[in-house]
TILUMDO-850102 format. One line per 10 residues: number of its first residue (from 1); their letters; for each residue x, y, z of C-alpha. Coordinates in nm, 4 decimals, decimal comma, always signed. Layout:
BEGIN
NUM	A	X:Y:Z | ... $
This chain:
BEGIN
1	XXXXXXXXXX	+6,9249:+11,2921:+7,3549 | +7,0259:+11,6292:+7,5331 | +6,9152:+11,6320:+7,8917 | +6,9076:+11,9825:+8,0762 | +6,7282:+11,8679:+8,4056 | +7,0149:+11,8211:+8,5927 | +6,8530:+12,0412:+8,8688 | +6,6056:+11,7939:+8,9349 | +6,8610:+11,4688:+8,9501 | +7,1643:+11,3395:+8,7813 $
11	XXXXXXXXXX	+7,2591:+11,0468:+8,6052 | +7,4781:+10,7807:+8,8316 | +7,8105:+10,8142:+8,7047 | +7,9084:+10,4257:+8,5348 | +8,1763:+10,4334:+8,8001 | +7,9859:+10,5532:+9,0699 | +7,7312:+10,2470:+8,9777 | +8,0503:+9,9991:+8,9642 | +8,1160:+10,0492:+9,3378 | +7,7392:+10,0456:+9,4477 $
21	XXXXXXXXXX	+7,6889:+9,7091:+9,2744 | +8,0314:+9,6292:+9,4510 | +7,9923:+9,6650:+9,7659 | +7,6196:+9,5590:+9,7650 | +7,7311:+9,1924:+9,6591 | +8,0789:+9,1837:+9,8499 | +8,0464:+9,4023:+10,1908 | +7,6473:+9,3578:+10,2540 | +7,7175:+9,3000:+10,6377 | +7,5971:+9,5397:+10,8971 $
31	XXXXXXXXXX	+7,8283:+9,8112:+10,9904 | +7,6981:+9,7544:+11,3313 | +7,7492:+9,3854:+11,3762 | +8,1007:+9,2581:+11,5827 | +8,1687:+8,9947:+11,3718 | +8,4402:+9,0441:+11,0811 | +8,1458:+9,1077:+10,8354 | +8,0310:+9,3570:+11,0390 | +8,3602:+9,5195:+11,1140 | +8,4403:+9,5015:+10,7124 $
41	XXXXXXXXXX	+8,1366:+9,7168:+10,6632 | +8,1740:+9,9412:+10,9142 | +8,5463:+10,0197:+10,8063 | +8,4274:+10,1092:+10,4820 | +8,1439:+10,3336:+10,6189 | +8,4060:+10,5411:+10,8207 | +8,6644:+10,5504:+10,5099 | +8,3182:+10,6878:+10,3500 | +8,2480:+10,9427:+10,5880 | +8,6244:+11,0395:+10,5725 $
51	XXXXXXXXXX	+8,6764:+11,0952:+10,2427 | +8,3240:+11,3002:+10,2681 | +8,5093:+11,5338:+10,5141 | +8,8302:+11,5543:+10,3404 | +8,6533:+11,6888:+10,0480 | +8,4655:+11,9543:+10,2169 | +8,7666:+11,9976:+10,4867 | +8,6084:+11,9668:+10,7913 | +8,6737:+11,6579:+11,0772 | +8,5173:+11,3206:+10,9773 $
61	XXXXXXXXXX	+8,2940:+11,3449:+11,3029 | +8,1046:+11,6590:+11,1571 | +7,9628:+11,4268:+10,8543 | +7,6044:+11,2409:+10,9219 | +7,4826:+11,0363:+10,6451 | +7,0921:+11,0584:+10,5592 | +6,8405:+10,9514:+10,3086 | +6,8707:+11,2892:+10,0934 | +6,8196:+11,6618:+10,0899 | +6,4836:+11,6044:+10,2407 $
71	XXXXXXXXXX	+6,5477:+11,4510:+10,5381 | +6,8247:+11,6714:+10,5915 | +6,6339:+12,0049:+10,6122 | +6,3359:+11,8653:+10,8111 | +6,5973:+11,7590:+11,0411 | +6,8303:+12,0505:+11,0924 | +6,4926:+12,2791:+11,0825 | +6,2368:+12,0660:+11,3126 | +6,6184:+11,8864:+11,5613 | +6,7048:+12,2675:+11,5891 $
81	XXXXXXXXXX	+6,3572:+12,3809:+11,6753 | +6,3533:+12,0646:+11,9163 | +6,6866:+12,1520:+12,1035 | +6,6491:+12,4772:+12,1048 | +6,2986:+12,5502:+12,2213 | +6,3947:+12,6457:+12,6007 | +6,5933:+12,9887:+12,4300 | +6,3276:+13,0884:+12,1724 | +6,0950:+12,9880:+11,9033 | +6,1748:+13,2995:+11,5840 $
91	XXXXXXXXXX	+6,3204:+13,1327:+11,2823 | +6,4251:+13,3329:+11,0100 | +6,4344:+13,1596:+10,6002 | +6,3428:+13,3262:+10,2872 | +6,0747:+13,3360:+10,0645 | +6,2392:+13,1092:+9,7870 | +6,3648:+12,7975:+9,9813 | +6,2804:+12,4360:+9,9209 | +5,9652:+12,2660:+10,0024 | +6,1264:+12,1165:+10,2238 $
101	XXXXXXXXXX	+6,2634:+12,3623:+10,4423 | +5,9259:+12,6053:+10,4272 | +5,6580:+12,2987:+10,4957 | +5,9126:+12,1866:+10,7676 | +5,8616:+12,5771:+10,8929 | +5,4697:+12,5442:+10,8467 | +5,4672:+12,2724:+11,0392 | +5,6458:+12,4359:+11,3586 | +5,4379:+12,7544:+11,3088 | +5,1073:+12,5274:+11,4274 $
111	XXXXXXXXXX	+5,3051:+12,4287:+11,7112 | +5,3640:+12,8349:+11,8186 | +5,7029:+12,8978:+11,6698 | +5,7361:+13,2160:+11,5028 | +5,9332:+13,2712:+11,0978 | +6,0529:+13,5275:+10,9315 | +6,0226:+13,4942:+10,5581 | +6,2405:+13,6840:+10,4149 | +6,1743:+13,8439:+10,0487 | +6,3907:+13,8739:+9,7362 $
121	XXXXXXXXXX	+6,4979:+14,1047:+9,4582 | +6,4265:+14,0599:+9,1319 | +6,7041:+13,8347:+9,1088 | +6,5754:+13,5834:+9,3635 | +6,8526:+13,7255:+9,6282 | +6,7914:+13,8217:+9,9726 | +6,9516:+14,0970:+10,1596 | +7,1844:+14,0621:+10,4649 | +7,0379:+14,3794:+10,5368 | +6,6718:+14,2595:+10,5880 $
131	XXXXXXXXXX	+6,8051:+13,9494:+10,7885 | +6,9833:+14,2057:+11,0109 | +6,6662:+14,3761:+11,1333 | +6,4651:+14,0786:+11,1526 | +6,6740:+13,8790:+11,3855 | +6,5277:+13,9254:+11,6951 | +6,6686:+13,8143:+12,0596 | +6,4456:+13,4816:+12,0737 | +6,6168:+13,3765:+11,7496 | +6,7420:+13,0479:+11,6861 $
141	XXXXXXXXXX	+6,8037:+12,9667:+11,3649 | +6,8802:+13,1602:+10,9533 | +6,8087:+12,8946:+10,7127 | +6,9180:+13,0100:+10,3671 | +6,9657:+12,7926:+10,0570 | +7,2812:+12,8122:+9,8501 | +7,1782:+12,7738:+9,5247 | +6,7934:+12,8615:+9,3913 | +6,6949:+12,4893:+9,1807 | +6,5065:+12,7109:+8,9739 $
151	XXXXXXXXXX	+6,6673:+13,0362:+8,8371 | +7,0483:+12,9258:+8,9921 | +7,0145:+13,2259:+9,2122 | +7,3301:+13,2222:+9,4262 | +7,2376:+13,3749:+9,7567 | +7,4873:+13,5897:+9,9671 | +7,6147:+13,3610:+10,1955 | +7,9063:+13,5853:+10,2987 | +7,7414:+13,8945:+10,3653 | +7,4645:+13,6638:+10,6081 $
161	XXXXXXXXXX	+7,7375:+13,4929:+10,7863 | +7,8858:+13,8438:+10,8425 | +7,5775:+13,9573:+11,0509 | +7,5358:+13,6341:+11,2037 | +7,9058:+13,6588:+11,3426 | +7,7710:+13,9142:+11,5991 | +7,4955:+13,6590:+11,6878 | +7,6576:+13,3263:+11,7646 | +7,4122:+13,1293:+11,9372 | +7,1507:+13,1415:+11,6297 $
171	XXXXXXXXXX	+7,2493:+12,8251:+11,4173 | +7,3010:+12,9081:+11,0597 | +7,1844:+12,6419:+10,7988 | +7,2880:+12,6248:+10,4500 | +7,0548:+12,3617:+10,2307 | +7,3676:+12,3125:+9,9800 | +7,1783:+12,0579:+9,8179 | +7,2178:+12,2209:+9,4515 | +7,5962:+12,3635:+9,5215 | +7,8289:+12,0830:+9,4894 $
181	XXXXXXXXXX	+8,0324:+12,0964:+9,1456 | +7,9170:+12,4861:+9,1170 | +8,2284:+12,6585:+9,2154 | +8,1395:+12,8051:+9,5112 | +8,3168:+12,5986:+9,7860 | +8,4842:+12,8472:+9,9478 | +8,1328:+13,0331:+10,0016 | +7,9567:+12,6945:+10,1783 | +8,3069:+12,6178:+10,3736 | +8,3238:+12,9184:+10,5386 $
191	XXXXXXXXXX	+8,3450:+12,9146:+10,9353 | +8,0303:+13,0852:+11,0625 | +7,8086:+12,7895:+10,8728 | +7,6748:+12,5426:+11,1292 | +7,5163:+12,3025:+10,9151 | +7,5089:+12,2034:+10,5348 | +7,2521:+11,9575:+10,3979 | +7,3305:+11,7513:+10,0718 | +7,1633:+11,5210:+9,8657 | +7,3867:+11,2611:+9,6151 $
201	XXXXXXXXXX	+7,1424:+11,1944:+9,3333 | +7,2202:+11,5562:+9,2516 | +7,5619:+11,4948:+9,1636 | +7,5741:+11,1478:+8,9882 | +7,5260:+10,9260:+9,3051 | +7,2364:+10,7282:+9,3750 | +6,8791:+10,8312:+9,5058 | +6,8170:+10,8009:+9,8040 | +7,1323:+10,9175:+9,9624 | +7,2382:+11,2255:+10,1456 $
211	XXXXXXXXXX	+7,4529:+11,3285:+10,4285 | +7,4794:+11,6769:+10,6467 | +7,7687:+11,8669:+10,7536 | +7,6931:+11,9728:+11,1746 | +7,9998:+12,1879:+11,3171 | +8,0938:+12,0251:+11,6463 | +7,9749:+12,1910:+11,9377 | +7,6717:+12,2494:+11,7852 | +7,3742:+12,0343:+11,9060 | +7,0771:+11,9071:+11,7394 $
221	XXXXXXXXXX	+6,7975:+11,6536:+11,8204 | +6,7952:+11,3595:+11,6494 | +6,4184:+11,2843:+11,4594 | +6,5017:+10,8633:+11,4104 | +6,4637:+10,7120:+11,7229 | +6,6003:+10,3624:+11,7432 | +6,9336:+10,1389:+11,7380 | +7,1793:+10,4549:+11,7956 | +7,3464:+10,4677:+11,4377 | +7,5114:+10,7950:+11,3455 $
231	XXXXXXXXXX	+7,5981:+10,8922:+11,7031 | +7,2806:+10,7967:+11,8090 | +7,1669:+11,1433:+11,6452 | +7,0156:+10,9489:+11,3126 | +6,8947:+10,5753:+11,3919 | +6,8742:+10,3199:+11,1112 | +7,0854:+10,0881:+10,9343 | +7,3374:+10,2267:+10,7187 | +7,2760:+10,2211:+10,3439 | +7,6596:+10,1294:+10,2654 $
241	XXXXXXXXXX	+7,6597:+10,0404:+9,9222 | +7,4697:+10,3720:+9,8853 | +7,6945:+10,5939:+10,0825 | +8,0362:+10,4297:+9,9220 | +7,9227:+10,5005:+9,5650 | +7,7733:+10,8620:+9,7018 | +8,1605:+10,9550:+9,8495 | +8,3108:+10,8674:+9,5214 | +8,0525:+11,0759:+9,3351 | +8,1354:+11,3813:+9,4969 $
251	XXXXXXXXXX	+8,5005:+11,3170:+9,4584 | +8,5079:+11,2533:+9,0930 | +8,2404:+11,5755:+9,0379 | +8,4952:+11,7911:+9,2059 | +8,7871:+11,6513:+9,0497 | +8,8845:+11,9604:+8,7918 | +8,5708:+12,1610:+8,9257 | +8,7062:+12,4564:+8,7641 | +8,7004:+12,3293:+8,4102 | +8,3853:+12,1836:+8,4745 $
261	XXXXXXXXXX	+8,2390:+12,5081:+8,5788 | +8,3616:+12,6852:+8,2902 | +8,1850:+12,4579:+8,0340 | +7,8811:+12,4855:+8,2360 | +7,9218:+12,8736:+8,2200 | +8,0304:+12,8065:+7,7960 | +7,7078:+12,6159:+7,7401 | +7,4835:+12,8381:+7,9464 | +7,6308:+13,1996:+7,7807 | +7,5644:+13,0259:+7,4454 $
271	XXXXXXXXXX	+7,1810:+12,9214:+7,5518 | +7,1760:+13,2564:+7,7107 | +7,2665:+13,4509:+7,3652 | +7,0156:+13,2753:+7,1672 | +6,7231:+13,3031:+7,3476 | +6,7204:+13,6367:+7,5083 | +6,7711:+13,8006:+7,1541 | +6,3688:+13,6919:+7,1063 | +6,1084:+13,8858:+7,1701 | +5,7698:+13,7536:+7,4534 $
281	XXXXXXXXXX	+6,0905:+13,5937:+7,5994 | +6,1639:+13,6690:+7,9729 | +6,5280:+13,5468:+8,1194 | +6,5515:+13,5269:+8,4580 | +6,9109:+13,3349:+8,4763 | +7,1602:+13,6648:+8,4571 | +7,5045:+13,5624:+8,3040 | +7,7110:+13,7061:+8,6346 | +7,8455:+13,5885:+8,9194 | +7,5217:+13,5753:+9,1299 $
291	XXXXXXXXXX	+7,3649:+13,3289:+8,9481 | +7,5120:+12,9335:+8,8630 | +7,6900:+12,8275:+8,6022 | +7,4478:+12,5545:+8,5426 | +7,0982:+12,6944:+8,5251 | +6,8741:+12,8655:+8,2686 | +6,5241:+12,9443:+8,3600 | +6,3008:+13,1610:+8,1057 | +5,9672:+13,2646:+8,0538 | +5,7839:+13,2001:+7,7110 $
301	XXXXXXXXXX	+5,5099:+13,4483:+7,6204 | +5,2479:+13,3716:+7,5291 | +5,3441:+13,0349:+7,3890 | +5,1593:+12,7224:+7,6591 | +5,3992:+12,5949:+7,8625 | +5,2365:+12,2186:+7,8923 | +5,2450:+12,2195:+7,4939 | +5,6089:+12,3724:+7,4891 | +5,7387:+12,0868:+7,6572 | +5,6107:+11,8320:+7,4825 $
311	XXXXXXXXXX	+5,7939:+12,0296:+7,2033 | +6,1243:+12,0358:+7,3797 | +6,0656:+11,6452:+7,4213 | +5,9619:+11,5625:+7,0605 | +6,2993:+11,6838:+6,9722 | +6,4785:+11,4723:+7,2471 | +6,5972:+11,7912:+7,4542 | +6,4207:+11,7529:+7,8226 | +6,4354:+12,0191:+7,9978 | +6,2983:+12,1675:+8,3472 $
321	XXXXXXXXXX	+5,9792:+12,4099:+8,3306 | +5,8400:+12,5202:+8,6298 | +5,4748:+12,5071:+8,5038 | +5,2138:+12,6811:+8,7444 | +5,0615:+12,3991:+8,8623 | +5,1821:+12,2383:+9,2151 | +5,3700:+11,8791:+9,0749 | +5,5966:+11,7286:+9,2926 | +5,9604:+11,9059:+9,3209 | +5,8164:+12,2159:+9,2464 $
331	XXXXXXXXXX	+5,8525:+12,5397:+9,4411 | +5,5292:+12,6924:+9,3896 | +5,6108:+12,9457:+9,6166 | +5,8522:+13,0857:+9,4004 | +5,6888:+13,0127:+9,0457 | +5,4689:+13,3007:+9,2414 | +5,7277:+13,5279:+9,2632 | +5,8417:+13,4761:+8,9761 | +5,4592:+13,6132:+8,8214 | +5,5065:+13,9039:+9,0162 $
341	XXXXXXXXXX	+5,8203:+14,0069:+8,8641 | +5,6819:+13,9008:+8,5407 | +5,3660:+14,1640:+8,6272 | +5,6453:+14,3925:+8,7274 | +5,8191:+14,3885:+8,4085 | +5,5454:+14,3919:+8,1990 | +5,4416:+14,7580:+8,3433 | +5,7514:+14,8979:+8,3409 | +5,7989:+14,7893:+7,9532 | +5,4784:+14,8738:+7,8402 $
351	XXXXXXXXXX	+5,5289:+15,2477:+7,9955 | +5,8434:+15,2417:+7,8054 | +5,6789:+15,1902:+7,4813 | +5,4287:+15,4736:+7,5181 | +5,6817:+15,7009:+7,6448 | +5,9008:+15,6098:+7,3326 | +5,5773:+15,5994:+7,0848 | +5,5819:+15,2854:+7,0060 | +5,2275:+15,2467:+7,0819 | +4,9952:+15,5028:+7,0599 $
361	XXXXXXXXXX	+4,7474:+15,6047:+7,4158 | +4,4377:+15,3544:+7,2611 | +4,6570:+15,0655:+7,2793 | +4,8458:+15,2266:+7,5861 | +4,4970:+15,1901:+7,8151 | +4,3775:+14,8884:+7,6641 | +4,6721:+14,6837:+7,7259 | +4,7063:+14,8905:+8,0626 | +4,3507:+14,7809:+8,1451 | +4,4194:+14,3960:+8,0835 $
371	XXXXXXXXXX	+4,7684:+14,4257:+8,2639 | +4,5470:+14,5722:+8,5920 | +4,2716:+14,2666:+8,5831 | +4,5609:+14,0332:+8,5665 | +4,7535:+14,2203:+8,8464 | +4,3965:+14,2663:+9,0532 | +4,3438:+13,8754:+8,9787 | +4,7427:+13,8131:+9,1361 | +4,6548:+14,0279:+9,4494 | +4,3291:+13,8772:+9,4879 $
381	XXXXXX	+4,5062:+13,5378:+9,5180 | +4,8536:+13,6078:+9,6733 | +4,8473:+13,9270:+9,7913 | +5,1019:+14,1548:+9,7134 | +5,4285:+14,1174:+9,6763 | +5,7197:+14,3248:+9,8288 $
């Protein structure tokens, strides 16, 4: 079997599954109790939460654990909007993020905060640019994924953390949740990043596992209420066996991250090659620098998707299709982008082939004529795009 979901979750790494099943049957006291099983736990929860911030290189009291990538956005987005409500209510994310991140952003926009979304190229980037004019003076906080989970998009974290040096109250938020093991550390560990959300089962740890990097000095409400854990910033019992095997995940996927990467970058040129040389076949997933090593995302045409996949899984290759309809993990929001550009592209080709005489003016208007109902039929829906 070939699996090439990887965006969606990771295998546990043997070892990684060795410690969990370790610690769950030796250290299972609470990390918060003052007895000896209690302080055993909680000495491995801190040497957890160091080695965490030794790999990222920040100080072990930045690190928070959580239950995953989820949990992490809602609460940088929703503890931000919380803390900072007294000195504005604009939020400014783009068009492409996570569920996560842009239902957390619905939510506060019925309670009277204001976002920005902002909108992306054909490559699924935004522009520092366009964040530059829309932050506003009642700004609080630029959320901005790292890496797109569906075309690898790489977004330009250096240029935004330029503009946002001039504006240092405004928290910047990086969901980092598909960067680890991508080879761009130096681009998430750069100074002007507040906070980084992460989730482990995306690099070979268990589910249910995440943690978040918050710069100190920066403050945040907590949304768990309870028995103080975590600073009293994230309440709840500590998943230890969880969090051990998740800290020696992320050390053993960034152990010779550099070879890694290149394979990834092998494997994908190779998968690149093959099917962009077809024709009805759409490649989103550029083979440069702004896009990860690690992703492929293509459009068939006009072969059904549903019935492609069961293809793909006939022959024991699963792979990740972002079909139209809304499943869970999705990001619809971009699947509708991406039609747009698809629209997009299809116009500019099919001028290309009258202008070259490929096609003569008959077909030129009726395929024109279809293209329009299905473009009318987009705007009708979705409105259009920028």
């Amino acid at each position: 079997m070939i699996y090439f979901d990887n965006s969606a979750t990771t295998q546990v790494l043997p070892e990684v599954l060795s410690t969990y099943n370790a610690v769950s049957e030796k250290i299972w006291g609470n990390p918060s109790s003052l007895h000896a099983m209690g302080e055993q736990a909680f000495n491995l929860l801190e040497q957890s939460r160091k080695q965490i911030a030794d790999l990222l290189h920040c100080n072990i009291d930045e690190i928070y654990f959580t239950s995953g990538g989820t949990e992490g956005d809602n609460w940088v987005v929703k503890g931000t909007a919380i803390e900072k409500r007294p000195y504005g209510r604009h939020i400014i994310t783009s068009s492409v993020e996570h569920p996560a991140v842009l239902n957390s952003l619905h939510q506060l926009e019925k309670l009277g905060y204001d976002v920005t979304y902002l909108p992306v190229d054909e490559n699924g980037r935004v522009s520092a640019e366009d964040l530059k004019i829309a932050i506003r003076k009642d700004t609080i906080l630029v959320s901005i994924m790292a890496v797109n989970n569906e075309v690898g998009a790489i977004q330009p974290l250096k240029e935004i953390a330029a503009v946002l040096e001039d504006f240092p109250k405004i928290h910047f938020h990086v969901d980092a949740v598909q960067g680890v093991g991508k080879g761009i550390q130096e681009l998430l560990e750069q100074d002007r990043v507040d906070f980084l959300t992460f989730s482990g089962h995306k690099f070979h740890a268990p589910r249910g596992i995440g943690f978040m990097y918050k710069k100190r000095g920066r403050m945040i409400a907590p949304l768990m209420s309870g028995g103080g854990q975590e600073k009293a910033l994230r309440s709840g019992t500590e998943n230890l066996p969880a969090i051990a095997s998740m800290a020696k995940a992320l050390r053993l996927t960034l152990e010779n991250e550099e070879k890694k990467v290149a394979q990834q970058k092998a494997i994908k040129e190779k998968i690149y090659n093959h099917i962009s040389k077809r024709s009805k076949v759409t490649v989103f997933s550029k083979l440069n620098d702004e896009f990860g090593a690690d992703t492929v995302r293509y459009y068939f045409e006009p072969i059904n998707l549903e019935s492609n996949m069961f293809n793909l899984d006939m022959d024991e290759v699963f792979a990740l299709l972002a079909l139209r309809e809304n499943s869970d993990g999705v990001n619809t929001d971009f699947s509708v982008q991406l039609d747009w550009i698809t629209i997009i592209n299809k116009e500019k080709a099919l001028t290309e082939q009258k202008e070259k005489g490929q096609i003569d003016l008959k077909q030129y208007m009726v395929a024109k004529k279809e293209l329009q109902q299905i473009k009318d039929e987009f705007i009708a829906t979705h409105g259009e795009m920028e």
